[in-house]
N, C-alpha and C positions, 0 to 999 in steps of 0.2 A: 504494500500500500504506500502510495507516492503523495503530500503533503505539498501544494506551494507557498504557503507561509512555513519557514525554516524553523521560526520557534513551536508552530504542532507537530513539524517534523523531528526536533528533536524530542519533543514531550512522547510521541510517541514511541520514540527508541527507548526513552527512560522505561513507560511502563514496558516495552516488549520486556527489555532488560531484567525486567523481577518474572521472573521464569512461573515462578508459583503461581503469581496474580493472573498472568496471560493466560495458561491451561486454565486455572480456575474459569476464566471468563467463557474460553473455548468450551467447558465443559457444561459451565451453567446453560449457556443459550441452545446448545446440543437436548440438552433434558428439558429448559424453558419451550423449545419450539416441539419436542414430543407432546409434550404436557398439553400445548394449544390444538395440538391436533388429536387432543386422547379420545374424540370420538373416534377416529378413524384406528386406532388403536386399541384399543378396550371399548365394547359396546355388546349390547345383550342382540340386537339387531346387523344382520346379514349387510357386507358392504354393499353388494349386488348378490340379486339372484335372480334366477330363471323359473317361469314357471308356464306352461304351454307356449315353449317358441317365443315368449315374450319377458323383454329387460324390466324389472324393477329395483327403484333405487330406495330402499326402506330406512337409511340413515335421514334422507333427505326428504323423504313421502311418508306420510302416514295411510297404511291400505288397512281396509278392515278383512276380519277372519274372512269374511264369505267372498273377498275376491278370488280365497284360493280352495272353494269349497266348503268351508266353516257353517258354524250357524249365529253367530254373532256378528251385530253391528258393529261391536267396536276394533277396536286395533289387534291387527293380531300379534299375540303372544309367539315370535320365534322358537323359544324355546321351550315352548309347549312340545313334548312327543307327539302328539295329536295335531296341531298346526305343522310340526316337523315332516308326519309320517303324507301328511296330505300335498304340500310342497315337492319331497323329492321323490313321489310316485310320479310326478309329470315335472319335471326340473330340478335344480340343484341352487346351491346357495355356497356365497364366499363371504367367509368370517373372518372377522377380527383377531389379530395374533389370541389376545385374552376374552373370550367369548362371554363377557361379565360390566358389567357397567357398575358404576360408585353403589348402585339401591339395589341390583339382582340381589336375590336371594336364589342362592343353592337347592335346590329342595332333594337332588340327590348324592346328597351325601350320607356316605358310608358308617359316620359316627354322629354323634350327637355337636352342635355347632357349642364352642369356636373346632373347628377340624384341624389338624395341620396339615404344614404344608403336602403336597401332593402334584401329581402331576395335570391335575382339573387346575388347580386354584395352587398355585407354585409358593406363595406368602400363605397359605392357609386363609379360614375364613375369620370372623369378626362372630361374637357370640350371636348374632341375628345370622349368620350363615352368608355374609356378604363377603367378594371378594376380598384380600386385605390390599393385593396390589394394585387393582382396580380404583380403592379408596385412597393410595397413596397417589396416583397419576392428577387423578382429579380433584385431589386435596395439594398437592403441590403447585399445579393452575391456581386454585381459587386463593390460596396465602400468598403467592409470589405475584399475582394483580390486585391483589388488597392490598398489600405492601408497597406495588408502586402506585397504585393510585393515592393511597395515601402519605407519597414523598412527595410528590407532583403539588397535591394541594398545599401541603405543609410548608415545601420551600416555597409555594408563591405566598404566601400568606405571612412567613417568616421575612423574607425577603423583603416586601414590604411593609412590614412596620420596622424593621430593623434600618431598611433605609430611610424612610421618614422622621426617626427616631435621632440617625447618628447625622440626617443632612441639617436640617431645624438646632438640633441638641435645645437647651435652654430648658423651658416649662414644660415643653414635650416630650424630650427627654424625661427628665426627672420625674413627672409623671408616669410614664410609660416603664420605666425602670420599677418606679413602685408599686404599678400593680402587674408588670412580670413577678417582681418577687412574692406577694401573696399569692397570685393565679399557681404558679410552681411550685408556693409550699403546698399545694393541697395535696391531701393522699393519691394518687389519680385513679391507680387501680381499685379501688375502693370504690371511688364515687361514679369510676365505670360499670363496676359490678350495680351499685344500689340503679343506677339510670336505666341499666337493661331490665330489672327487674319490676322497673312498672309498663314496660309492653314486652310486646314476643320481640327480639331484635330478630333482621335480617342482615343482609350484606349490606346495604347502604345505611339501613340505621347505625349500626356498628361502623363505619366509616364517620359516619358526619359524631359519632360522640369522641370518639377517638384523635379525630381532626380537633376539636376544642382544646385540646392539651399538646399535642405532637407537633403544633406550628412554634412553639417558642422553641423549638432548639437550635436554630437558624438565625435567629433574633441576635443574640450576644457577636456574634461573628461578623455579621454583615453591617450593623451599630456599630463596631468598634473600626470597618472598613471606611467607613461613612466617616466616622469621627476623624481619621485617619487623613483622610482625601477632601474633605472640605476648604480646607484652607491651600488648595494646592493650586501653585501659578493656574494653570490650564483652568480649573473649576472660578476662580477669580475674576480671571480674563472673559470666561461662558455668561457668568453675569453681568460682567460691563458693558458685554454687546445688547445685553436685554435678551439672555436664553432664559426659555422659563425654566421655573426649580424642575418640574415634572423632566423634560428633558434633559438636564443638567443631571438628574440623578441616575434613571434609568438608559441614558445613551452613553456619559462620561463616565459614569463613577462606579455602574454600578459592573463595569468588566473587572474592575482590579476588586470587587467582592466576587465575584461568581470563582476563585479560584481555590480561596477555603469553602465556599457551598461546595462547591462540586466535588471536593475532597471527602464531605459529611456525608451528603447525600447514603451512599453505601449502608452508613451505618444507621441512620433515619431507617431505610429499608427495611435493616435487619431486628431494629426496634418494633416496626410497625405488628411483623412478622410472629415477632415473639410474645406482643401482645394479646395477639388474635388466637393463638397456639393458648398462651395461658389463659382467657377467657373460655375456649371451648374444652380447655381440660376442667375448668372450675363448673363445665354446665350454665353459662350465662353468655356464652358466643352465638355463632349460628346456630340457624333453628335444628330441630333434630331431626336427622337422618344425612345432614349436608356435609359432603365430603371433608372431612378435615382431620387434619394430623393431631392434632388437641385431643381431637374426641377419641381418636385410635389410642393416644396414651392412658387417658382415661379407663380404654375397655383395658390396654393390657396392665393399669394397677388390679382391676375390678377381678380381673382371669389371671392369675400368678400360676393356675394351671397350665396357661397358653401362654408361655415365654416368646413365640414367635410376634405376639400383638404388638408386647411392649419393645422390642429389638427392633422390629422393623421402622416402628413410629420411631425410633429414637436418632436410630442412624437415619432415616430419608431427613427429619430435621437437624439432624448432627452437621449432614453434609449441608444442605442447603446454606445453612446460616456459615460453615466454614468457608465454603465458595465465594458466599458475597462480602467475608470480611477480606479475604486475600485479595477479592477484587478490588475494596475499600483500600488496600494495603498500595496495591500496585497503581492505582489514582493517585494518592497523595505522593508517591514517592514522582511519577509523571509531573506534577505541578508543582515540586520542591526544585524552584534553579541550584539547588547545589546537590541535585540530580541530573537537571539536563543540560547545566554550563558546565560541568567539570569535563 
């Protein structure tokens, strides 16, 4: 990859340089972009299949039982024996490497659920008889886009009040300083557990309560940026011509902050992440039955007979969050010049 500004040319050599952080990246977006396509990868429903001579696409279509015979209006159940045995009498059907989706349930298994692993279900099931690896693909998707939608809002939210904060200083400042400091002593995890507790949360409810607290970490960085570059010839010179403050902060000032943001970011990520993970181990995350690695550590305390629950939940989150620190790692070292001037 070829760079024609020389200083991303060199930042980029810097991160190639941290060996760790690079594979990590390679590895994460390798698993992130599986992840995105876990329907085509894990699903209870046939990629394609054939049934008289004619193509249907059931990841994509919803058919009822009696297109292929049946007696029911509604959707057919693929992995019915009975929808199964009526289908490959006049066609065939192509499956999914893992023929299970996040909510299947098992119904033929050999022992009583959680099962281990096996060569059906390779992670074993979940005490409801559900895939376990099935539940880790589509619980890796939905924490690592919680996670970044919830960096996205955070840094813009942080971003700007920390610039506003460090461009003004004064009564704004000192204001703003003062109720950062009470808003961040609050307990957070605390008053995010009581918040979900008076409705059912979903994924954006959980988002927008979570966002309330996760925008100040950005705040201190990009303020002391601000503070920093105010008084700086160029910013001096921007208001003598009559630039407004708006653009003077956000076109001039606000590139020599985005280099510790973008340093953080990473680890905002992996905050978001861990949050999400401890509310659905506590039972106050998503609603139940939705994919998540929380809820899997959960069943493997609950099942100490099923060692596979808790190992598997531990290491898919072990690595996840290792990947995105090493990534964090080989960022900051990219935007350290006495990384990429030596």
């Amino acid at each position: 990859m070829t760079f024609s500004n020389p200083v991303t040319q060199r930042q980029w050599n810097a991160f190639r340089g941290n060996k760790r952080g690079y594979w990590s990246l390679w590895l994460f977006s390798i698993l992130f972009v599986l992840s995105l396509s876990a329907e085509f990868v894990s699903n209870d429903k046939p990629l394609l299949m054939s049934y008289q001579d004619e193509l249907y696409y059931p990841i994509f279509v919803s058919y009822p039982e009696t297109q292929f015979g049946g007696m029911f209006e509604t959707e057919a159940t693929y992995r019915d024996p009975y929808v199964r045995e009526l289908i490959e009498a006049d066609g065939w059907m192509l499956w999914p490497i893992i023929p299970y989706s996040y909510n299947t349930i098992n119904y033929e298994l050999d022992v009583p659920a959680p099962a281990p692993p096996s060569a059906d279900n390779w992670l074993g099931t979940d005490d409801q008889g559900r895939d376990v690896l099935a539940r880790i693909i589509y619980g890796f998707r939905l924490s690592v886009l919680f996670g970044l939608l919830l960096t996205i809002a955070s840094s813009v939210i942080g971003i700007f009040v920390g610039a506003i904060q460090g461009y003004y200083g004064g009564w704004i400042d000192l204001g703003g300083q003062r109720f950062l400091e009470i808003w961040s002593s609050m307990p957070i995890l605390f008053l995010i557990i009581i918040l979900t507790s008076f409705v059912s949360p979903n994924f954006w409810w959980l988002l927008g309560i979570m966002l309330l607290f996760s925008w100040m970490s950005l705040v201190d960085l990009v303020r002391a940026e601000f503070l920093r570059c105010r008084n700086f010839d160029y910013v001096r010179a921007a208001r003598a011509l009559g630039v407004s403050p708006p653009l003077i902060m956000f076109r001039h000032m606000l590139p020599n902050a985005m280099v510790a943001t973008l340093t953080f970011m990473p680890f905002i990520l992996n905050s978001g992440i861990v949050t999400l993970t401890s509310l659905d181990f506590l039972g106050f995350g998503l609603p139940p039955g939705s994919p998540s690695l929380g809820e899997l550590l959960g069943q493997g305390k609950a099942n100490l007979q099923a060692p596979w629950l808790g190992i598997s939940a531990f290491f898919s989150l072990a690595t996840l969050l290792t990947l995105l620190i090493f990534i964090g790692e080989a960022v900051r070292d990219a935007f350290d010049p006495r990384k990429y001037l030596s």
